[in-house]
C-alpha positions in Angstrom: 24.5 -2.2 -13.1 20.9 -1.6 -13.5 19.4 2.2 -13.0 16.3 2.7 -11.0 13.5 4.9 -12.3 11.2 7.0 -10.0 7.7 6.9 -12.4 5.6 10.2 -11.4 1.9 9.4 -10.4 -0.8 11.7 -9.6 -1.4 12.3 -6.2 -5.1 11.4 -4.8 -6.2 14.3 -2.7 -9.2 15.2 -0.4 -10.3 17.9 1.7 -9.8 17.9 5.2 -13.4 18.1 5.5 -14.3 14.9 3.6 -15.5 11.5 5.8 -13.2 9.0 6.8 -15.2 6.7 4.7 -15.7 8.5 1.8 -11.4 8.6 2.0 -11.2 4.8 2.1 -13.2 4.4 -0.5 -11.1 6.8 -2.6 -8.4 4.7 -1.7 -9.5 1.7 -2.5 -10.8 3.2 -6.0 -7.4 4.4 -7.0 -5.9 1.3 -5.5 -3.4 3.2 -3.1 -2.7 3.5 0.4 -2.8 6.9 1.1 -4.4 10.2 0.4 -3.1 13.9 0.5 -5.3 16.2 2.5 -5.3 20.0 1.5 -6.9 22.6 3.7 -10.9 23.2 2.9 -10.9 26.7 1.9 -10.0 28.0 -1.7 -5.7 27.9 -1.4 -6.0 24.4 -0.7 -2.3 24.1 1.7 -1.7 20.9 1.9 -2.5 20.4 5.9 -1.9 16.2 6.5 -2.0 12.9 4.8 -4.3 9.7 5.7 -3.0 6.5 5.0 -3.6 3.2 5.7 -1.5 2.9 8.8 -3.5 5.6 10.2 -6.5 3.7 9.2 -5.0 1.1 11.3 -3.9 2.9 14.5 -7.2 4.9 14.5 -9.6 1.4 13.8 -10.8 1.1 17.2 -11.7 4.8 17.7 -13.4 5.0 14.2 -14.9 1.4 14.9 -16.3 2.4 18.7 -17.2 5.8 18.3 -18.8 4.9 15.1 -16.3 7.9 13.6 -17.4 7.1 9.9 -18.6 10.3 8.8 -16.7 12.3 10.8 -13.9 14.3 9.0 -10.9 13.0 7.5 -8.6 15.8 9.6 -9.9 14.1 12.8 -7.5 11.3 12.5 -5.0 12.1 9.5 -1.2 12.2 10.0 0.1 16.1 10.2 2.1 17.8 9.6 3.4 16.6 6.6 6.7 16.6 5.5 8.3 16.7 2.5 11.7 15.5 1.3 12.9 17.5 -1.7 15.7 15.3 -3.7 
């Protein structure tokens, strides 16, 4: 029987005021597929999460509207929730 290990990682996060672009381009840095967006003032809640699904489902929009610099909160996934094991 063979065990499975859970290895820890540290999260990537952003502010919800960052660009969209400047997001992927974290991502693709830190080779993951999602980032964890915290709230822009000092406390820092976590308020959503971007990953490359919504990257996906949001492509046109960005892509038409020419949404690059707008902010990452404009299209992340929220709220977030969290399963506690």
């Amino acid at each position: 029987m063979s065990k499975s290990h859970i290895h820890a990682s540290t999260a990537i996060v952003t502010r919800a005021d960052t660009p969209i672009y400047e997001c992927i381009k974290l991502m693709q840095k830190n080779n993951v597929g999602s980032v964890l967006v915290v709230s822009d003032d000092s406390f820092q809640r976590l308020v959503g999460i971007f990953t490359e699904r919504d990257l996906l489902n949001n492509f046109v929009l960005i892509q038409d509207s020419n949404f690059w610099k707008k902010p990452i909160r404009t299209v992340m996934s929220h709220p977030v929730r969290v399963l506690m094991a």
